[in-house]
C-alpha positions in Angstrom: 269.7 -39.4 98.2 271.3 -37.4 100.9 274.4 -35.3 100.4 277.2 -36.5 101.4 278.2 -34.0 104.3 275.1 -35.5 106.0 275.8 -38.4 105.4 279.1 -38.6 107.5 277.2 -36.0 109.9 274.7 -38.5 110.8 277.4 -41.4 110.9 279.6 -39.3 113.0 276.8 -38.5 115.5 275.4 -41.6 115.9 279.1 -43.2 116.7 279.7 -40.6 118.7 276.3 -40.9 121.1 276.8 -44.7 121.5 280.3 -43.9 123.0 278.3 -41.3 125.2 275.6 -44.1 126.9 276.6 -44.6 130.6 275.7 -47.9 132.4 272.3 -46.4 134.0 271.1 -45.5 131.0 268.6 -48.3 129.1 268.9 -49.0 125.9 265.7 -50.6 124.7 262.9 -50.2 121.7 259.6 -48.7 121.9 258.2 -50.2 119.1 256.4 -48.0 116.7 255.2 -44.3 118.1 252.2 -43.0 116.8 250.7 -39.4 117.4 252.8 -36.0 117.1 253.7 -32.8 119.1 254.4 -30.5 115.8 255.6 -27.6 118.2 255.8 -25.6 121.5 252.8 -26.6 123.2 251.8 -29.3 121.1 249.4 -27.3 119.1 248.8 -24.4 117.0 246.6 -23.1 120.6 249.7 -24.0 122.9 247.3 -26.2 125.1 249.8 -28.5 125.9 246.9 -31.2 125.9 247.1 -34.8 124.0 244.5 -37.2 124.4 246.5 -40.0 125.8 249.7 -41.5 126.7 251.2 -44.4 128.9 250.6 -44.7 132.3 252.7 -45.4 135.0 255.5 -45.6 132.9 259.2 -46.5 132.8 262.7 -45.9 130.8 263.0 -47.4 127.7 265.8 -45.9 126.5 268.0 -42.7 127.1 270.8 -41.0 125.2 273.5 -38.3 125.7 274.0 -36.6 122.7 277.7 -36.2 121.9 279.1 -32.8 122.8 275.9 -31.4 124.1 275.6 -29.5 126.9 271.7 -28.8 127.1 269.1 -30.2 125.1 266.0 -28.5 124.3 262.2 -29.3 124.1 261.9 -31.4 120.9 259.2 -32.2 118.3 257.9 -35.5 117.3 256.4 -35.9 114.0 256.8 -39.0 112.0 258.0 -41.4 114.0 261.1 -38.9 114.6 262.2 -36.5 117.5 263.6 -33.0 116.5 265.9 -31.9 119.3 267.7 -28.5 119.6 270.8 -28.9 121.1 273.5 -26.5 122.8 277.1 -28.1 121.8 280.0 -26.2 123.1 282.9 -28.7 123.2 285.5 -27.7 120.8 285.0 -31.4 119.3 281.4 -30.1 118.9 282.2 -28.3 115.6 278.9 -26.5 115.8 278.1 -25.0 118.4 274.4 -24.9 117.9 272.6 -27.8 116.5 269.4 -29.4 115.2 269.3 -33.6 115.9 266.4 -36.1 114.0 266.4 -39.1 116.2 264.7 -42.1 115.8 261.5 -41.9 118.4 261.7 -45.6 118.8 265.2 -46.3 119.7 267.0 -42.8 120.1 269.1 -43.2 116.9 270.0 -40.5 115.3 268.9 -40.2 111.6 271.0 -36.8 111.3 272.1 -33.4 113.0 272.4 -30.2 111.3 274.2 -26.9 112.5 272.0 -24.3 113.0 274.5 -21.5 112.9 271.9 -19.9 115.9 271.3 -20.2 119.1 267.8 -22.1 119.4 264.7 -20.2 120.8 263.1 -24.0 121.6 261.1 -26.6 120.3 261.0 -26.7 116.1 258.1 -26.8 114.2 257.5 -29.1 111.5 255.4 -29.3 108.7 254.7 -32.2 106.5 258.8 -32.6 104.9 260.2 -29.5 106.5 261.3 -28.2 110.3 261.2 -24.7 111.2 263.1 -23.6 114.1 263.6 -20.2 115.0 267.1 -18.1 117.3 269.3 -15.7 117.5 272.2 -14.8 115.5 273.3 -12.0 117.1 271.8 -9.8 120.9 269.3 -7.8 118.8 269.0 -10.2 115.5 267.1 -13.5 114.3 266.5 -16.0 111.9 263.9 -18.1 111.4 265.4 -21.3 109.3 264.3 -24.4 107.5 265.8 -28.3 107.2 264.3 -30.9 105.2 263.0 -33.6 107.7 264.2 -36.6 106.1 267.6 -35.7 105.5 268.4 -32.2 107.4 269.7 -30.3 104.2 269.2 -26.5 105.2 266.6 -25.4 102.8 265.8 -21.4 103.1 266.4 -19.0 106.0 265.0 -15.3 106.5 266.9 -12.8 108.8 264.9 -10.9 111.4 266.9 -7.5 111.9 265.4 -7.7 116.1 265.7 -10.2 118.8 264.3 -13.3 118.6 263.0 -15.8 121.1 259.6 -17.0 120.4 260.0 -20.4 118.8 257.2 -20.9 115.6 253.7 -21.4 115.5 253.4 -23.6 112.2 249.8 -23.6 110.9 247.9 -24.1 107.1 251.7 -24.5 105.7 252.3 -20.9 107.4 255.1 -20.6 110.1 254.1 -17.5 112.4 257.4 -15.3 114.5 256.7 -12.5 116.4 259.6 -10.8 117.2 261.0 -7.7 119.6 260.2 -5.1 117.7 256.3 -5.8 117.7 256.4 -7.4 114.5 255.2 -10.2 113.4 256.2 -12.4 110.4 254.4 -15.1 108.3 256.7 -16.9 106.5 255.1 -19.9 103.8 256.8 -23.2 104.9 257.5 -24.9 101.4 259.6 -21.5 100.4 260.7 -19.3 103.1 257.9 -16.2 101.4 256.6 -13.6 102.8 253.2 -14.2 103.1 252.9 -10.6 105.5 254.7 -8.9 108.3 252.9 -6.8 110.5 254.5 -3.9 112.5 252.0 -3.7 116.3 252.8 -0.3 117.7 251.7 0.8 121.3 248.8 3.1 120.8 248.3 4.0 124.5 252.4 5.7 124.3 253.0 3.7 127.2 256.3 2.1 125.9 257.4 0.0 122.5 255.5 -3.5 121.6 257.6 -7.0 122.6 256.7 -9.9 121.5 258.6 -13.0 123.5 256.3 -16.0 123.6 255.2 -17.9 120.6 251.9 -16.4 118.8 248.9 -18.7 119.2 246.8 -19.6 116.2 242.7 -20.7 116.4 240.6 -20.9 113.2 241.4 -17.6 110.8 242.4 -15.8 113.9 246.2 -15.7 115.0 246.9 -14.1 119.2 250.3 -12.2 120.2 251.1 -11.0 123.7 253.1 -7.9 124.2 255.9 -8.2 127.1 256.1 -4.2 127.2 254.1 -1.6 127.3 250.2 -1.8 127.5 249.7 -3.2 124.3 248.5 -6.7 125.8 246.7 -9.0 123.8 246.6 -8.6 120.2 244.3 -10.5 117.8 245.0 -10.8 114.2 243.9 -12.4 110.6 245.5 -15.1 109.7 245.3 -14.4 106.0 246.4 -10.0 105.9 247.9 -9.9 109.7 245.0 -7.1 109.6 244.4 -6.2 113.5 240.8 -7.4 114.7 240.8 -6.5 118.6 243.4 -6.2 121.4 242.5 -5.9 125.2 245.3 -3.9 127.1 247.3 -5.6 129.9 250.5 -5.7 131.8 253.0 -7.5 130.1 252.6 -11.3 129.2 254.8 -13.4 130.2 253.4 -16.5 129.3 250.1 -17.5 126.5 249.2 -16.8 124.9 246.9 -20.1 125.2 243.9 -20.6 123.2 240.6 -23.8 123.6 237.5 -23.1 122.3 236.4 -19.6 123.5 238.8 -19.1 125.9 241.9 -16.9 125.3 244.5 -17.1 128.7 247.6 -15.6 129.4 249.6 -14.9 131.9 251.1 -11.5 133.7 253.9 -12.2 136.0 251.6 -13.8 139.4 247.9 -12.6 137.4 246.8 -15.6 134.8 244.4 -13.6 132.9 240.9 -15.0 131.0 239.2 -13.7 127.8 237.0 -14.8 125.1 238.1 -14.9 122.1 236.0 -11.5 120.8 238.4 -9.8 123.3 236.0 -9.6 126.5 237.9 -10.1 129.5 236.4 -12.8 131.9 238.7 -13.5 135.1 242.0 -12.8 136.7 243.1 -15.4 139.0 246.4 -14.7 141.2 249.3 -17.0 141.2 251.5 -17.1 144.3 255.0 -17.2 143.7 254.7 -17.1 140.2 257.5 -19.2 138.2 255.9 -18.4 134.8 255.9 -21.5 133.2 254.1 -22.5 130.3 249.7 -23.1 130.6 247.8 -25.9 130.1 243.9 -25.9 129.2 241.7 -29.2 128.6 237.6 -28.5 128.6 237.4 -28.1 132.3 240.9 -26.2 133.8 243.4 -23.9 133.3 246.6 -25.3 134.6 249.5 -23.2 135.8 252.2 -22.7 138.3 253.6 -21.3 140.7 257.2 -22.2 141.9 256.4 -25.2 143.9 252.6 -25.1 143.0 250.3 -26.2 140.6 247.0 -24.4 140.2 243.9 -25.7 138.8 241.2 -22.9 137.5 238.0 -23.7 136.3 236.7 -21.9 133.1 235.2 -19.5 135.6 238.2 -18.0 137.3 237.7 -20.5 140.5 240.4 -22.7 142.0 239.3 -26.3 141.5 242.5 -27.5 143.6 246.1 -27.1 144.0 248.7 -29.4 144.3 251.9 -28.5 146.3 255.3 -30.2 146.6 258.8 -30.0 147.7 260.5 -28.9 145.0 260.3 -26.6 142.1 257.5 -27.7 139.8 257.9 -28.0 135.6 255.4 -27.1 132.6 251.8 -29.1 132.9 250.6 -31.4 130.3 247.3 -32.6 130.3 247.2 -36.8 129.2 243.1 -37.7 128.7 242.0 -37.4 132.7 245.3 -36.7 133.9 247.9 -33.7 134.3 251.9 -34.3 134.4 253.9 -32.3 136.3 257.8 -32.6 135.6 260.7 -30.9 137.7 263.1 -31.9 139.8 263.8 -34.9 138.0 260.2 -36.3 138.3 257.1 -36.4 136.5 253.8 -36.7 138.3 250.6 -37.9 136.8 247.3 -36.1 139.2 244.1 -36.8 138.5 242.8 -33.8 136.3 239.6 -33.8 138.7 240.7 -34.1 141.8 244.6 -33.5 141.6 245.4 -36.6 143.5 248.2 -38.2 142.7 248.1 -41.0 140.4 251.7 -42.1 140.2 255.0 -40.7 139.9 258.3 -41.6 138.6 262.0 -40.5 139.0 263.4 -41.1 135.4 266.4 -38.0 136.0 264.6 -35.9 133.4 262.7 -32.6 134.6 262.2 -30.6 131.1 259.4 -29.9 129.3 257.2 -33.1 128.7 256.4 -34.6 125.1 253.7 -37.0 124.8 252.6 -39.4 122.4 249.9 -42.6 122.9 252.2 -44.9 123.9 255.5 -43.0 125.0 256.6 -39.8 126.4 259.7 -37.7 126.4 262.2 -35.5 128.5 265.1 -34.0 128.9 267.6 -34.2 131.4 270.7 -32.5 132.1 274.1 -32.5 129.8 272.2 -33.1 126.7 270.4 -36.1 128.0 266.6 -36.9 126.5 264.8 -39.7 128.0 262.2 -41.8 126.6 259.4 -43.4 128.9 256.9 -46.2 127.6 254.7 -49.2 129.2 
């Protein structure tokens, strides 16, 4: 049975975002949501790619969560949505939070404090939900609810800053950190399972890790945002180092399908196999650094008001440009979204023409599912699209 503090918690917040619903926002059902998006990316590779998901689609329903100022990119596992949230009201009573909402109808099942300021979207594993932040500048935690009712269940303190949200894989939640270590932390306990100290062998400057560590088969990938260090490849099961490729820092990836290993460089998105043999560099103009998507044909990434397609060979395939600044791709089956500006944009992935595009008010970080897909919007709104 849940405790009694989350109890009221969950009783409070749900009163407390139906009194938030303005008149433009709908209110309807779903119906039941299959698939998941277990964290950042989707995937343990970060591909940002699902198989499929509604097509020209409109609002179902939409919620402002009570308090919130921004809402973050949230998980979907279960039939639930995992939202980070930013509360700074002083009604808010936590300033940082962690929601379960019903993926259906936007209900919310409970919220937790997280005592941290969220790094982004949570990653969840079978009954539990990792989320990583900061406590402090130059310290993180790395803590774990229980999905069903949100009752904290372990945490582990990172003495460095901390901003790469987890990589959950095999049980194991993966957090590189600032200080060019990386942890691997069992799920069902909180354990050490290893933590690896990367140092700079070139003396160029420290190791930074930033972005989310990508995991493929018995091989986990880090990117260094200092230094020369680059691209680091690791085992899964010892965090002993297998390869690294130097490189100017990465600031986004990295990304990992199949073979192919890709990050970015500030305007340089940078192609390797994964045995650490560089293949292409393809310039960027204008660089925004969002995050990379990869299906079995392209490499999608932007610039600011620019979306590139790149084929597995380093070529452009196309480029789709609009007025406005352009959001994270996604790839949907044979189609690519493009949120920002309040929009999301479906292209063909072949072609990148336009296949529809709709004006829901939210521009973060799609989330999609087979029949439904997900955004955020400003003041803690989240946004749920379906057929």
């Amino acid at each position: 049975m849940p405790s009694r503090r989350a109890f009221l918690a969950a009783s409070a917040a749900t009163v407390g975002l139906a009194g938030c619903l303005s008149g433009e926002l709908p209110n309807g059902e779903l119906g039941s949501v299959d698939g998941e998006w277990r964290m950042d990316g989707h995937d343990a590779g970060h591909t940002r790619r699902v198989d499929n998901g509604p097509s020209d689609p409109a609002t179902v329903w939409g919620r402002e969560l009570d308090g919130v100022r921004a809402a973050g990119t949230p998980a979907l596992a279960d039939g639930r949505l995992y939202v980070p949230a930013d509360a700074v009201s002083p009604e808010s009573r936590s300033f940082h939070r962690l929601y379960a909402l019903d993926a259906s109808t936007g209900e919310t099942r409970w919220w937790a404090p997280s005592r941290i300021d969220l790094n982004g979207a949570p990653g969840v594993v079978g009954e539990r939900v990792v989320v990583t932040g900061k406590r402090s500048l130059e310290r993180g935690r790395v803590l774990c609810f229980g999905s069903r009712y949100g009752e904290e269940e372990w945490l582990y303190d990172v003495d460095a800053r901390l901003t790469a949200p987890p990589t959950v894989d095999g049980g194991v939640a993966y957090v590189p950190d600032w200080s060019g270590t990386v942890h691997a932390l069992w799920v069902a306990d909180g354990s050490v399972l290893w933590s690896q100290q990367i140092e700079d062998t070139t003396q160029r400057g420290s190791t930074t890790f930033t972005t989310p560590a990508a995991v493929d088969g018995e091989t986990l990938y880090v990117g260094s945002n200092s230094g020369a260090t680059g691209i680091v490849a690791l085992d899964i099961d010892d965090g002993g180092e297998r390869w690294r490729a130097e490189t100017e820092p990465v600031t986004a990836g990295p990304v990992v399908h199949g073979d192919l290993l890709v990050v970015q460089s500030y305007g340089l998105v940078i192609a390797y196999g994964t045995d650490g043999e560089q293949r292409w560099v393809f310039n960027v103009l204008d660089s925004g650094n969002r995050p990379i998507a990869v299906d079995d044909e392209h490499v999608y990434a932007t610039g600011r008001e620019t979306l590139y397609a790149i084929t597995h060979d380093g070529e452009e395939s196309w480029r789709y440009e609009r007025d406005g600044r352009v959001g994270a791709p996604t790839v949907v089956g044979d189609s690519v979204l493009l949120t920002g500006e309040g929009r999301i944009t479906a292209l063909s992935a072949a072609t990148g023409g336009e296949r529809w595009s709709v004006t829901p008010g939210g521009g973060g970080d799609a989330v999609v599912s087979p029949g439904a897909l997900f955004v955020t919007g400003d003041s803690g709104r989240l946004l749920a699209l379906g057929e």
